[in-house]
N, CA and C atoms of all chains as a GROMACS GRO file, in nm:
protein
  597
    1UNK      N    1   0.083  -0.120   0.000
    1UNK     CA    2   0.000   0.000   0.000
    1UNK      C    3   0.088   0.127   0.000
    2UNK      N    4   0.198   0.141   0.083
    2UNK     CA    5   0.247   0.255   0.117
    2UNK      C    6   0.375   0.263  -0.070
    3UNK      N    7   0.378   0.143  -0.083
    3UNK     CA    8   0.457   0.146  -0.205
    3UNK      C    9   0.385   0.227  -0.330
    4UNK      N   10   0.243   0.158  -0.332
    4UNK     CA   11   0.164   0.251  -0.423
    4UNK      C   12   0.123   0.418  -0.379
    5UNK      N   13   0.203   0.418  -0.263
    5UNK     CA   14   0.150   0.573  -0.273
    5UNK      C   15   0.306   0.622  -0.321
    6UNK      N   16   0.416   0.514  -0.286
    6UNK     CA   17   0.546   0.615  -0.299
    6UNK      C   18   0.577   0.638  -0.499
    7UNK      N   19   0.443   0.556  -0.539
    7UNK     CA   20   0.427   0.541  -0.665
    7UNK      C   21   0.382   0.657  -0.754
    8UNK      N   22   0.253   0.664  -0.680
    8UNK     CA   23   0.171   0.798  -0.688
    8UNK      C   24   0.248   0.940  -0.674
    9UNK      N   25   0.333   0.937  -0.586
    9UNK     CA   26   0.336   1.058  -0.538
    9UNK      C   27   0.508   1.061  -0.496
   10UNK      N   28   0.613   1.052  -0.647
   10UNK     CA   29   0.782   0.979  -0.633
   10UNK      C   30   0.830   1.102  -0.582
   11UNK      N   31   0.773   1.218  -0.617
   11UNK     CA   32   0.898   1.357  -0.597
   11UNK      C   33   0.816   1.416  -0.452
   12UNK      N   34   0.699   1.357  -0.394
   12UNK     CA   35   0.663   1.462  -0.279
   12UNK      C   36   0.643   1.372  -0.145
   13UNK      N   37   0.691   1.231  -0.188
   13UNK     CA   38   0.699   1.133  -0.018
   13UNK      C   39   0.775   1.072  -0.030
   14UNK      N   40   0.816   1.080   0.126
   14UNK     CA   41   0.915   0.990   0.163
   14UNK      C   42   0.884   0.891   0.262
   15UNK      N   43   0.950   0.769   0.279
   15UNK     CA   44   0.896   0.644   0.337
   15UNK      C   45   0.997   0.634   0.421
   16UNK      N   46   0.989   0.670   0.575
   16UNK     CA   47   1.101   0.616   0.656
   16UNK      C   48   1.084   0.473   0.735
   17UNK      N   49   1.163   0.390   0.776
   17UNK     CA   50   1.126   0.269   0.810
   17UNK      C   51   1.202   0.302   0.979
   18UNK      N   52   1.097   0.247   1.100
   18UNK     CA   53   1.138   0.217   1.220
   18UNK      C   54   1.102   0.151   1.251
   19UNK      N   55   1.228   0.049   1.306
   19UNK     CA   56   1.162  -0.078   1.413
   19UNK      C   57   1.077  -0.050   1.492
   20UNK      N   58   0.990  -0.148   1.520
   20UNK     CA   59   0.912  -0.171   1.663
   20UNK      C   60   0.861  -0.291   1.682
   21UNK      N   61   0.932  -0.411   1.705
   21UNK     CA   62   0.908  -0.509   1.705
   21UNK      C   63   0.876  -0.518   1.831
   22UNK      N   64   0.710  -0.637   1.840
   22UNK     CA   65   0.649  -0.620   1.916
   22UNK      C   66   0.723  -0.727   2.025
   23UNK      N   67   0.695  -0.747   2.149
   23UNK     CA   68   0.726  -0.869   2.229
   23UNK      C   69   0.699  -0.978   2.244
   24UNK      N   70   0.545  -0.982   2.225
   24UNK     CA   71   0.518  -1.097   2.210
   24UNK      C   72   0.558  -1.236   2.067
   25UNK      N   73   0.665  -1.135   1.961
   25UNK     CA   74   0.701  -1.200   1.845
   25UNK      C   75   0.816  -1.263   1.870
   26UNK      N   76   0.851  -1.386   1.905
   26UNK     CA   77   0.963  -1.453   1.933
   26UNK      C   78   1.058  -1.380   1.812
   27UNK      N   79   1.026  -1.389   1.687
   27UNK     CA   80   1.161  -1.373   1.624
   27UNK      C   81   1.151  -1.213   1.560
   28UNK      N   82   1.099  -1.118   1.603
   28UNK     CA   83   1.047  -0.938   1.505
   28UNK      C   84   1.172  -0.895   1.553
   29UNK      N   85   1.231  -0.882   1.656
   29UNK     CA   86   1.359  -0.833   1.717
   29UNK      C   87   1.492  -0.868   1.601
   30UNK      N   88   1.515  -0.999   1.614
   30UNK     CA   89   1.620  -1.091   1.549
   30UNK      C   90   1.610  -1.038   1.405
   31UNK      N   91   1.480  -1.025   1.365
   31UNK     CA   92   1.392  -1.008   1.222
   31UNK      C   93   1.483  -0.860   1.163
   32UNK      N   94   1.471  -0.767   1.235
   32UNK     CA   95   1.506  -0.636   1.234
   32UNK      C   96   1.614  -0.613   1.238
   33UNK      N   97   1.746  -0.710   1.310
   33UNK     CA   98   1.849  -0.704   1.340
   33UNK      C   99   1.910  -0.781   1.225
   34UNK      N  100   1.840  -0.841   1.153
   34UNK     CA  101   1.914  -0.859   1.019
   34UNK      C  102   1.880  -0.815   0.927
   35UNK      N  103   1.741  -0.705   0.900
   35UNK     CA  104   1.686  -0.629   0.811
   35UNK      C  105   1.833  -0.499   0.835
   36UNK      N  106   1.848  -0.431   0.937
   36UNK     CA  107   1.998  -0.376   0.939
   36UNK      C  108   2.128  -0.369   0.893
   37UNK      N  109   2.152  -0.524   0.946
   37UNK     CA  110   2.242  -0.591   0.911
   37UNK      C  111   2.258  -0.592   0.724
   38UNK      N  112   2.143  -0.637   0.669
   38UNK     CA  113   2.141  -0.644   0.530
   38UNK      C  114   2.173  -0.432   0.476
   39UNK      N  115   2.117  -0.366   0.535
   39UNK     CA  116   2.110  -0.247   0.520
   39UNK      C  117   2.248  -0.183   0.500
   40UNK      N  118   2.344  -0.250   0.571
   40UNK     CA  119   2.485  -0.234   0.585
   40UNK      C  120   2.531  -0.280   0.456
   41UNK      N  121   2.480  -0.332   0.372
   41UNK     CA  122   2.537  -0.407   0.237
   41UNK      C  123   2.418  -0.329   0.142
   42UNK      N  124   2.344  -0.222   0.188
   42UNK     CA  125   2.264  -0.174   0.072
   42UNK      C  126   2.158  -0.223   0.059
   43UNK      N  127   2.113  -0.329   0.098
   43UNK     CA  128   1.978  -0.420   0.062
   43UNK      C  129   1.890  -0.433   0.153
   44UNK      N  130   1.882  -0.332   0.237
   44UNK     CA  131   1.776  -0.302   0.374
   44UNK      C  132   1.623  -0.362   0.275
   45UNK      N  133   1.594  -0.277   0.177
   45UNK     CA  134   1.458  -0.342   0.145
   45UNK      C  135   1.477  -0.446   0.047
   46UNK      N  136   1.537  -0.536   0.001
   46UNK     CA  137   1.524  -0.608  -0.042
   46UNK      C  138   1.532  -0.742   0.052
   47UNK      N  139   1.562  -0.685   0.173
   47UNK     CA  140   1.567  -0.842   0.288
   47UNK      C  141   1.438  -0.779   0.343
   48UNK      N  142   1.416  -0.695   0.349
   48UNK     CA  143   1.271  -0.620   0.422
   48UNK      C  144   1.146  -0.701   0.359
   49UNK      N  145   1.172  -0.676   0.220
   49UNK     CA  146   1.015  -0.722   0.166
   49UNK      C  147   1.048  -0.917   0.147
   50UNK      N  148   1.141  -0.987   0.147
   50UNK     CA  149   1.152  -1.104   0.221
   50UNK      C  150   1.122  -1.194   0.314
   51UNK      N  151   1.145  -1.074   0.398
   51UNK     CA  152   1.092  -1.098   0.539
   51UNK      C  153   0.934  -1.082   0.581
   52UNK      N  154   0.868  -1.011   0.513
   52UNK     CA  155   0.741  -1.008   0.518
   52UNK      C  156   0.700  -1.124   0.426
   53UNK      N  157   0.765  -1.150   0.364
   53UNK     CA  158   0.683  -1.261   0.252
   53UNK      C  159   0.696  -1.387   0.307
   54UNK      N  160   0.801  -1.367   0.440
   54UNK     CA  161   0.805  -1.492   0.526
   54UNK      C  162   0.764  -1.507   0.654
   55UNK      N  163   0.693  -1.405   0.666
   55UNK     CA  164   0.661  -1.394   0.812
   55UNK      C  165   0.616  -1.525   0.913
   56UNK      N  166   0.556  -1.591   0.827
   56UNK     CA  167   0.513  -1.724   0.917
   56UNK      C  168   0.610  -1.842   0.937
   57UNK      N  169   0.807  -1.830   0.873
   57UNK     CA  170   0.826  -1.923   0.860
   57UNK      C  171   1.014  -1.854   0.909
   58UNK      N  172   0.949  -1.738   0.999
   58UNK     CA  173   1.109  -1.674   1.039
   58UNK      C  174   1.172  -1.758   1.157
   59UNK      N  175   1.293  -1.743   1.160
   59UNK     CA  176   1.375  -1.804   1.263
   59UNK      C  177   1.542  -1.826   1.181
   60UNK      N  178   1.652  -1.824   1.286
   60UNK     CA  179   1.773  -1.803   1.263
   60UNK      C  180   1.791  -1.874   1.076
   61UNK      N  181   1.768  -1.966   1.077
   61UNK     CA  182   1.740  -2.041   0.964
   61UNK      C  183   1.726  -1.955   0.817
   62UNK      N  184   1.630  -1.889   0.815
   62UNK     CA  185   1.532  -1.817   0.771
   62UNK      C  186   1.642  -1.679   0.747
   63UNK      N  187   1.650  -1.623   0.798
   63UNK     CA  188   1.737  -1.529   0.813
   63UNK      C  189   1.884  -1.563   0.709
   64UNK      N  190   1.960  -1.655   0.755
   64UNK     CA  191   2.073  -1.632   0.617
   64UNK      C  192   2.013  -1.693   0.511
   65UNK      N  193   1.907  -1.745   0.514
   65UNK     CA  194   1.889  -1.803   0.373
   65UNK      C  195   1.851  -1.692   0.272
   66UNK      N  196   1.762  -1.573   0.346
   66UNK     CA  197   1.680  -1.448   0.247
   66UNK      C  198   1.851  -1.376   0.217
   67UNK      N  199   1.964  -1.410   0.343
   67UNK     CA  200   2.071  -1.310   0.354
   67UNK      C  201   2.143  -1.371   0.180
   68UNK      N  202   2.146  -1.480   0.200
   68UNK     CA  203   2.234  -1.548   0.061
   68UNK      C  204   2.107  -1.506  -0.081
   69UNK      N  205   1.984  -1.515  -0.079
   69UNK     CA  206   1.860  -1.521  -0.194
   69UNK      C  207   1.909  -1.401  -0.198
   70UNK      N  208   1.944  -1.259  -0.099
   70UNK     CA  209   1.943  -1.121  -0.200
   70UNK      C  210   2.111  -1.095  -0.239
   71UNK      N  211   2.164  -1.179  -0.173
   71UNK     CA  212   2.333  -1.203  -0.246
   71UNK      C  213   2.448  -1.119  -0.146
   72UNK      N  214   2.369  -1.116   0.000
   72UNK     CA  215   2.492  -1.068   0.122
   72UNK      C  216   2.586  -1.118   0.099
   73UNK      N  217   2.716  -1.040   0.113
   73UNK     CA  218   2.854  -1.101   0.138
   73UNK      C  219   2.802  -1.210   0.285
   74UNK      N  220   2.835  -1.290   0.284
   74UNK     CA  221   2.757  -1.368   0.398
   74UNK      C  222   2.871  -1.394   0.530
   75UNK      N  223   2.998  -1.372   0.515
   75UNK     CA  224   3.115  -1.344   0.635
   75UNK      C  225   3.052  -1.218   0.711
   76UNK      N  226   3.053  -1.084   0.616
   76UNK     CA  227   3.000  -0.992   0.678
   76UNK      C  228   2.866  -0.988   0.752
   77UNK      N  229   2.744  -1.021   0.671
   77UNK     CA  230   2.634  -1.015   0.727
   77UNK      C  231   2.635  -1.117   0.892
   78UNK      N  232   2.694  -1.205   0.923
   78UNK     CA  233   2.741  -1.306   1.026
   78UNK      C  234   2.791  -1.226   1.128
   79UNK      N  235   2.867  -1.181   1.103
   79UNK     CA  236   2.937  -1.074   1.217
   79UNK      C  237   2.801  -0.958   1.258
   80UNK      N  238   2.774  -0.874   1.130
   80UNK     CA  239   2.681  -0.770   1.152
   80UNK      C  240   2.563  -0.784   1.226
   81UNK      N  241   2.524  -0.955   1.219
   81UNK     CA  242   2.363  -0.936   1.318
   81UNK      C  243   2.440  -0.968   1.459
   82UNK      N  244   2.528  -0.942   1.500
   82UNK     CA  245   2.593  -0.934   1.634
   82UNK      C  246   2.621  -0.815   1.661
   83UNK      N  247   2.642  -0.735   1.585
   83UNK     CA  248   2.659  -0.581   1.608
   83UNK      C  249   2.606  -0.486   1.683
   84UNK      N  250   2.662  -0.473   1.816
   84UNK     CA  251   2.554  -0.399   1.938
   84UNK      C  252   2.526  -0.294   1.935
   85UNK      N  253   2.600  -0.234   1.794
   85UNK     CA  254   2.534  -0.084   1.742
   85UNK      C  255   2.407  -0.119   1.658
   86UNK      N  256   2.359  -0.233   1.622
   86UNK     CA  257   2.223  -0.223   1.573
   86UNK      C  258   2.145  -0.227   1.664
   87UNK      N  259   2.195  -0.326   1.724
   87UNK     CA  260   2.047  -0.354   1.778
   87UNK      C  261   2.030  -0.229   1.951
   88UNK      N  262   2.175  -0.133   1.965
   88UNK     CA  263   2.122   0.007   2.045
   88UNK      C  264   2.048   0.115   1.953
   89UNK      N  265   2.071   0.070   1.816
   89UNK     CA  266   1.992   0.169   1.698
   89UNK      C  267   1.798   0.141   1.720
   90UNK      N  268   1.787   0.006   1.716
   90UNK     CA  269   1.653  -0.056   1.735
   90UNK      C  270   1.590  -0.004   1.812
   91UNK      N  271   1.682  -0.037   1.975
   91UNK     CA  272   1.631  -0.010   2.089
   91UNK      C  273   1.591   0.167   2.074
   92UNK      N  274   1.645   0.254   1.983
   92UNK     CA  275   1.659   0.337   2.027
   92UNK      C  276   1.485   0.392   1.897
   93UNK      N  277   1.529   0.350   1.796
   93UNK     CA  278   1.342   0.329   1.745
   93UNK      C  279   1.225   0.239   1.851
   94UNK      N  280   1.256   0.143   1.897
   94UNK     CA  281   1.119   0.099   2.018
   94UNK      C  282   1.120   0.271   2.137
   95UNK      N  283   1.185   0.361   2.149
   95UNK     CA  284   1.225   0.380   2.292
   95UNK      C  285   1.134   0.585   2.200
   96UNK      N  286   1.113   0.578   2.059
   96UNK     CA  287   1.128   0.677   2.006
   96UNK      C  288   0.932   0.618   1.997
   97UNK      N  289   0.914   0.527   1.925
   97UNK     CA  290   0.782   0.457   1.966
   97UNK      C  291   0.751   0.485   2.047
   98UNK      N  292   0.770   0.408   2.205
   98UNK     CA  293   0.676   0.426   2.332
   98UNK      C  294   0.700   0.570   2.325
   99UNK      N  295   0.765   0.668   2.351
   99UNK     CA  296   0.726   0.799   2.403
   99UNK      C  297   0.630   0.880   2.292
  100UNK      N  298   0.604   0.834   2.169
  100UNK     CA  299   0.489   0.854   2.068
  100UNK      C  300   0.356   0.804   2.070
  101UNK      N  301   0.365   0.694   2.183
  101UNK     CA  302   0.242   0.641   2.254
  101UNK      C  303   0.242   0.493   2.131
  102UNK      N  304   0.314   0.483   2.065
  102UNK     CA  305   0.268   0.326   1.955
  102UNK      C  306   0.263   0.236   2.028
  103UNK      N  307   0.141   0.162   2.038
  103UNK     CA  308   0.117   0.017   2.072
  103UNK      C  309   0.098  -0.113   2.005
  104UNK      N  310   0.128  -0.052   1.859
  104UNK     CA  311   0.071  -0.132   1.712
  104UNK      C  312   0.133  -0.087   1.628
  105UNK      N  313   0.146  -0.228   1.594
  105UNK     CA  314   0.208  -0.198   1.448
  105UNK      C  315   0.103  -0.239   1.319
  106UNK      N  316   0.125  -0.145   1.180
  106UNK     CA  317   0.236  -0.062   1.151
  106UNK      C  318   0.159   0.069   1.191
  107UNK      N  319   0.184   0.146   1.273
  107UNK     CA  320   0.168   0.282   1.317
  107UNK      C  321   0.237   0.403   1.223
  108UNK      N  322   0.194   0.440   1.177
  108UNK     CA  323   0.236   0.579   1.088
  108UNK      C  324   0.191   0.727   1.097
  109UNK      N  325   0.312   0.774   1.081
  109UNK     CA  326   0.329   0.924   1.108
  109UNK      C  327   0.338   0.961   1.001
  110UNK      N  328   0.249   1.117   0.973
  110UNK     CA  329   0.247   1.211   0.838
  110UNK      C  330   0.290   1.354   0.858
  111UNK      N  331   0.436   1.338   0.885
  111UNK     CA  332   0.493   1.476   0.887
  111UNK      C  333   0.484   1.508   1.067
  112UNK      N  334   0.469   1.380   1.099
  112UNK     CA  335   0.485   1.393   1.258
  112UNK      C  336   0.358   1.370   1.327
  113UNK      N  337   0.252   1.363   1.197
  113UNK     CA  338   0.153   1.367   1.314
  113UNK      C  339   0.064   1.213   1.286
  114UNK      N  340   0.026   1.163   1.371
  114UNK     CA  341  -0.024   0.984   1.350
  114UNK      C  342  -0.161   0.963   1.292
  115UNK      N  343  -0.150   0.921   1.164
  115UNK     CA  344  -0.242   0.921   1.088
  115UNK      C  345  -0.312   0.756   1.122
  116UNK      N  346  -0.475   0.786   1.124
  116UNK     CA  347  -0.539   0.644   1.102
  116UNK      C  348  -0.561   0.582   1.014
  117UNK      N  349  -0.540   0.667   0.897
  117UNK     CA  350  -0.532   0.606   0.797
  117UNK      C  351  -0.535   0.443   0.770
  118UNK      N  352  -0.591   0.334   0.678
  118UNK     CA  353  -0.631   0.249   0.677
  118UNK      C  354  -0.580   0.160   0.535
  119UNK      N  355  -0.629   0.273   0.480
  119UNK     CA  356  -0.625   0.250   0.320
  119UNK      C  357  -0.553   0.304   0.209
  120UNK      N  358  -0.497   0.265   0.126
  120UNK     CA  359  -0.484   0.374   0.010
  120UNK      C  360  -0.578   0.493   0.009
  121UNK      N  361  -0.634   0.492  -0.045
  121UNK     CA  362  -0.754   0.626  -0.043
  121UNK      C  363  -0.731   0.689   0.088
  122UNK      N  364  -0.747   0.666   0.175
  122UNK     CA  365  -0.736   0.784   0.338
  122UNK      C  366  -0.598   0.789   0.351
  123UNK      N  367  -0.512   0.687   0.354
  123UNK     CA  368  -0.355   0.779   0.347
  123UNK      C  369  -0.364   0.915   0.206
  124UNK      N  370  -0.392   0.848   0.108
  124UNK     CA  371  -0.403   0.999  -0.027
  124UNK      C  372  -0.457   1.118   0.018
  125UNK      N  373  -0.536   1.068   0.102
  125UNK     CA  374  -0.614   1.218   0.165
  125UNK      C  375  -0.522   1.280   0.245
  126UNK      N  376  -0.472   1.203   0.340
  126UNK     CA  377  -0.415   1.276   0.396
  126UNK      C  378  -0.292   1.299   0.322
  127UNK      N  379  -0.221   1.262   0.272
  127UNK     CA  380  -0.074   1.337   0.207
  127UNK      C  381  -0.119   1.453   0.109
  128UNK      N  382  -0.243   1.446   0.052
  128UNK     CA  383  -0.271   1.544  -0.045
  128UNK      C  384  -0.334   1.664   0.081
  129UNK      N  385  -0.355   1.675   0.202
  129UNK     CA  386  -0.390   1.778   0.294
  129UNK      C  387  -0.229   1.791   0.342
  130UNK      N  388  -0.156   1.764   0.343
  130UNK     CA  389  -0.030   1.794   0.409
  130UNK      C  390   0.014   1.841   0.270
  131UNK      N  391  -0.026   1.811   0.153
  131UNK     CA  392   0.059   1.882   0.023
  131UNK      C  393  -0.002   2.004   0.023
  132UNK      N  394  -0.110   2.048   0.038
  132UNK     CA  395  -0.178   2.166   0.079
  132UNK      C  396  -0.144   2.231   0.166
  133UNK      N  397  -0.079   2.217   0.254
  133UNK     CA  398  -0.026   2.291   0.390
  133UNK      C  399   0.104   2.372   0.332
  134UNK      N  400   0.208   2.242   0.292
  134UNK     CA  401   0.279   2.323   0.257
  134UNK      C  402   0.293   2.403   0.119
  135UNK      N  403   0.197   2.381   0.030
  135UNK     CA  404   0.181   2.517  -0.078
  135UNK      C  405   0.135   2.637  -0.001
  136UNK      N  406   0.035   2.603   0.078
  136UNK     CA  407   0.013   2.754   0.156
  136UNK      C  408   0.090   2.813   0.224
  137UNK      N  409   0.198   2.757   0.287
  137UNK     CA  410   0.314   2.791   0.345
  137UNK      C  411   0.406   2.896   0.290
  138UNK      N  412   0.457   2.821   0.180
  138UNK     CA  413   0.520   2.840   0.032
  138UNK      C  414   0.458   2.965   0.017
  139UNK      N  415   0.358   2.997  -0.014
  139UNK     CA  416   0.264   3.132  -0.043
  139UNK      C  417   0.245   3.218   0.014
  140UNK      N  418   0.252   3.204   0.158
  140UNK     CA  419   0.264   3.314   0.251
  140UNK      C  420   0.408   3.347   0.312
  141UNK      N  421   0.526   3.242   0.240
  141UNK     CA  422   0.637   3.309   0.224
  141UNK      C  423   0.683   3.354   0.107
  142UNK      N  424   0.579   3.345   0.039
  142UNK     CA  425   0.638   3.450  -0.100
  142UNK      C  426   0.578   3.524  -0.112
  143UNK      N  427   0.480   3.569   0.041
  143UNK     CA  428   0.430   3.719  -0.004
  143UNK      C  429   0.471   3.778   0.092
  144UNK      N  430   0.493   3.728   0.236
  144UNK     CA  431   0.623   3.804   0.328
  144UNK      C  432   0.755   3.858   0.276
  145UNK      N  433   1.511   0.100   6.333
  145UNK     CA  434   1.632   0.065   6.219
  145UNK      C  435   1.515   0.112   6.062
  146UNK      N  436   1.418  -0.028   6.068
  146UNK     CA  437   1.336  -0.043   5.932
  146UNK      C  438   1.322   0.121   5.909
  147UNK      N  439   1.231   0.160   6.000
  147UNK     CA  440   1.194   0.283   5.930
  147UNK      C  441   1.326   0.379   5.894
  148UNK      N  442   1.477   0.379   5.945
  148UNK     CA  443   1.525   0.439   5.888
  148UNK      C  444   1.582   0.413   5.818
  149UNK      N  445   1.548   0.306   5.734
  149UNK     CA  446   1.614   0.193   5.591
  149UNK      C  447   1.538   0.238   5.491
  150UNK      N  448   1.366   0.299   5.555
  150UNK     CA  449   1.272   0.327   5.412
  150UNK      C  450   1.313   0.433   5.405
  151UNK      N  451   1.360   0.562   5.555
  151UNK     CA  452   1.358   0.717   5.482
  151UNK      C  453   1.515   0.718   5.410
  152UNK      N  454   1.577   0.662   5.428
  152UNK     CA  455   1.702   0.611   5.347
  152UNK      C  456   1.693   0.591   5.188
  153UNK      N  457   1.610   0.499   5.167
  153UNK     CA  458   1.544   0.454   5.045
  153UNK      C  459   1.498   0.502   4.964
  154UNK      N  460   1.398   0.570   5.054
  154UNK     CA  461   1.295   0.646   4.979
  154UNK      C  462   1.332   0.725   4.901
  155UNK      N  463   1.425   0.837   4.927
  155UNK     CA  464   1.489   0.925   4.803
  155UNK      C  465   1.532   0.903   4.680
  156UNK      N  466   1.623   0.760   4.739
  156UNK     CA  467   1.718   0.690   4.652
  156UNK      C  468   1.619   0.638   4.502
  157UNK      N  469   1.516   0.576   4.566
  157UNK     CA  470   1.420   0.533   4.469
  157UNK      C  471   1.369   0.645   4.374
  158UNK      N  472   1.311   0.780   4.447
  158UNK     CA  473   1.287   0.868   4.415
  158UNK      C  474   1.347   0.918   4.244
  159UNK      N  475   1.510   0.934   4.272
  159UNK     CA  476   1.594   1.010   4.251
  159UNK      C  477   1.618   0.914   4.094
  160UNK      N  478   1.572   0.750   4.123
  160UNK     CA  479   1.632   0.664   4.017
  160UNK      C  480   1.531   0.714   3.874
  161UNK      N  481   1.347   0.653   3.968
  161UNK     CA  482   1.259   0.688   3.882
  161UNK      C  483   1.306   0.828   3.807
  162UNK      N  484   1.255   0.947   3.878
  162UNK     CA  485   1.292   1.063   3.811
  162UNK      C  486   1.394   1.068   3.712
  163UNK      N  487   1.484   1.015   3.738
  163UNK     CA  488   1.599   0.980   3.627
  163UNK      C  489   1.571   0.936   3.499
  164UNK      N  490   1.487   0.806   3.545
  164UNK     CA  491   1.480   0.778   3.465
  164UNK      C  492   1.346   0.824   3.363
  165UNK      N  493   1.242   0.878   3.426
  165UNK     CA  494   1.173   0.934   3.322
  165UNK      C  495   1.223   1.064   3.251
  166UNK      N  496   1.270   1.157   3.302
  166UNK     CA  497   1.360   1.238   3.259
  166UNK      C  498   1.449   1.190   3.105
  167UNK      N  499   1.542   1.047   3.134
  167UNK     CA  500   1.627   1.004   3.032
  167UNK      C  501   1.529   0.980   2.943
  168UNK      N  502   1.388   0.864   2.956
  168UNK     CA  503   1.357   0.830   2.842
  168UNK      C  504   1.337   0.948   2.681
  169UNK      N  505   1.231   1.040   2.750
  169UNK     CA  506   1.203   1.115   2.629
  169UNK      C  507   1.318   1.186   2.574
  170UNK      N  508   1.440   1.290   2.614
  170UNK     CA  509   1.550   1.327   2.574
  170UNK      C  510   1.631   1.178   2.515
  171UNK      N  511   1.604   1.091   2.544
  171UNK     CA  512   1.677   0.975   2.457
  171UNK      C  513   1.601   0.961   2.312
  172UNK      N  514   1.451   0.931   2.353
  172UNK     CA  515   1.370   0.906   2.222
  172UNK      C  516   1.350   1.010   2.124
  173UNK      N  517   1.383   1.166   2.194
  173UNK     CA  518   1.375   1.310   2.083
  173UNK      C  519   1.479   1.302   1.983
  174UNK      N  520   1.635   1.236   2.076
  174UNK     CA  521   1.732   1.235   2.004
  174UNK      C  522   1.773   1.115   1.874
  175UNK      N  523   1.654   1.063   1.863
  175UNK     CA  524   1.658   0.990   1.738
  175UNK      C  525   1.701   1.018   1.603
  176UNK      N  526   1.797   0.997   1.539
  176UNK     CA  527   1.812   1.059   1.403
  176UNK      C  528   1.767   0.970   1.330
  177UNK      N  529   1.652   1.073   1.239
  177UNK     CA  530   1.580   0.946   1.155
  177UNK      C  531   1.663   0.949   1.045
  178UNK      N  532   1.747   1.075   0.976
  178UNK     CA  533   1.836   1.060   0.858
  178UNK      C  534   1.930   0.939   0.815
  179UNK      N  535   1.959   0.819   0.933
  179UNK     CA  536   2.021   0.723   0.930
  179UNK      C  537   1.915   0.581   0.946
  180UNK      N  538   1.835   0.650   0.929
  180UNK     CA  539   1.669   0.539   0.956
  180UNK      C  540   1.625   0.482   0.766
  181UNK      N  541   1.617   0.375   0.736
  181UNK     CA  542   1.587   0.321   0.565
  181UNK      C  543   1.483   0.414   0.533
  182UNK      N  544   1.518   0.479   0.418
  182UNK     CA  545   1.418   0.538   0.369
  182UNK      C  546   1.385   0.520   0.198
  183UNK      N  547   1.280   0.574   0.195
  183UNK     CA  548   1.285   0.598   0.008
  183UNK      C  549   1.193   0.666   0.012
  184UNK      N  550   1.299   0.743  -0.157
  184UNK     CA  551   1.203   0.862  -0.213
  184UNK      C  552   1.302   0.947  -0.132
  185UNK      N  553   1.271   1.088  -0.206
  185UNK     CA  554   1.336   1.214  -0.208
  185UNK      C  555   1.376   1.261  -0.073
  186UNK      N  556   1.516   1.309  -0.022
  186UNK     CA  557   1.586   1.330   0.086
  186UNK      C  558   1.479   1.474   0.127
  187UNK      N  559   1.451   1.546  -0.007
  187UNK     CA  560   1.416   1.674   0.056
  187UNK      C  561   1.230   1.667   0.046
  188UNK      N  562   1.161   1.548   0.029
  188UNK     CA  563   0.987   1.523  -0.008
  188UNK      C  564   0.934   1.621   0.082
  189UNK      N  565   0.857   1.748   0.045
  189UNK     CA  566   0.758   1.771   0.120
  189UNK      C  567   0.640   1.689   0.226
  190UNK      N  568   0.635   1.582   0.178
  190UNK     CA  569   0.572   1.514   0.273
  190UNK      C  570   0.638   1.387   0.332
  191UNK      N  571   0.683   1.364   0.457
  191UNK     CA  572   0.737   1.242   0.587
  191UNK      C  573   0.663   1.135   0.606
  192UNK      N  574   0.691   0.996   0.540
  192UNK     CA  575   0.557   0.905   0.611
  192UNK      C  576   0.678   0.841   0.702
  193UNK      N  577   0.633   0.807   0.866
  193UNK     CA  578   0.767   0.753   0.929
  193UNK      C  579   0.657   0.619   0.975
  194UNK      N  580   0.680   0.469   0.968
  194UNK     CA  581   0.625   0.381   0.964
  194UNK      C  582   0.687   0.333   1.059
  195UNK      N  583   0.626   0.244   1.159
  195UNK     CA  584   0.667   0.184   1.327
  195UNK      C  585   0.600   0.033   1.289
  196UNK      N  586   0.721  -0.056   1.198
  196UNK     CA  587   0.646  -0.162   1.149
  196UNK      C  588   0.755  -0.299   1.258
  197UNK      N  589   0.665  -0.404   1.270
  197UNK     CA  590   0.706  -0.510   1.320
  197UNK      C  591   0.727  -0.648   1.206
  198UNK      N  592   0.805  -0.725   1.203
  198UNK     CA  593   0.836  -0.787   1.112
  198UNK      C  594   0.783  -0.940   1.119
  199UNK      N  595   0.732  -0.934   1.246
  199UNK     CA  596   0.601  -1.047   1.252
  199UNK      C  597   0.466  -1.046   1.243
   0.00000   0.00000   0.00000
C-alpha cells in the first residue's frame, strides 16, 4: 500500500522505516536485526520485503537463507547481526515509539503527526492535505 | 532501624525513577531518523515515518 503511494506521489513522499518489534514475536527483534544488518550491504529493502513474505516461517534459519537469496557477502552479514550498534539503533526506534504512545504496528506518522489512515484512499487524503499545507506555506512566504 | 532503611530509600528510589523518566524522552527526541531506511526524495515535502514489526 504505502509502495503505491510512494508510486503515486515519487517527488513529494518519503517512506522512513522504524523498528518496533512487538514482544510478544519470538523472532520481530532478530527479524530487524538482520533487516539492518542487510542495510549495511545496501539491501535493507530487499531483505525487508523477504521478510514479510516470510513472516510465518522466520527463525535463525530463515534469516541467512533471504541473507544469501538477495546475495549478502555472507562473512560480513554473520558478524553484523551481532553488532551492538544495531540492535542500540533498534532499541533506540522501540524507545522513540513508546514515548509517541505506539502500541501497534504498523503505526504511521504524516509529517509527525499519526495518521489512522487504513487504506490507500485515506492515506491519499491525507498526504494530499499535508501537500496543501505546505503550498500555503510556500505562499505566505512568497508574499512576506 | 526499618523505618530508617525506608527514609534512606525512599529518596534513593525517588531520585532513580525521576531519572529515569527524565532520560527516556531526551533519549527518544534524540533519534536521528536521517540514518533510519528510507525511500524517495531526501528533501519530499511530505514524511511518512512507519513503526512496522516484522512479525
Amino acid at each position: 500500500m504505502l509502495e503505491q503511494l510512494l508510486e503515486r506521489y515519487p517527488d513529494q513522499v518519503k517512506l522512513i522505516f522504524l523498528s518496533f518489534p512487538l514482544r510478544n514475536h519470538q523472532f520481530s527483534k532478530k527479524a530487524a536485526i538482520a533487516a539492518f544488518a542487510a542495510k549495511k550491504q545496501g539491501k535493507f529493502w530487499e531483505y525487508h520485503d523477504r521478510l514479510f513474505q516470510n513472516v510465518d516461517r522466520l527463525g535463525d534459519e530463515k534469516f541467512l537463507q533471504i541473507a544469501r537469496e538477495v546475495g549478502l557477502d555472507m562473512e560480513r552479514f554473520e558478524k553484523d547481526i551481532n553488532d551492538l550498534k544495531i540492535v542500540a539503533r533498534i532499541n533506540q526506534d522501540i524507545r522513540l515509539g513508546a514515548y509517541l504512545g505506539v502500541r501497534a504496528t504498523p503505526t504511521v506518522f504524516i509529517n509527525g503527526r499519526v495518521s489512522k489512515a487504513r487504506t490507500l484512499e485515506a492515506l491519499q487524503v491525507d498526504v494530499e492535505m499535508e501537500l496543501r499545507k505546505v503550498r500555503k506555506e510556500v505562499k505566505s512566504e512568497g508574499k512576506g | 532501624m526499618n523505618r530508617t532503611i525506608k527514609m534512606t530509600l525512599f529518596p534513593f528510589i525517588l531520585a532513580v525513577v525521576l531519572g529515569f523518566l527524565s532520560y527516556a524522552p531526551a533519549s527518544a527526541q534524540n533519534t536521528d531518523l536521517s540514518v533510519s531506511p528510507s525511500k524517495g526524495p531526501a528533501d519530499a515535502p511530505v514524511e511518512i515515518a512507519v513503526f512496522s514489526c516484522f512479525q
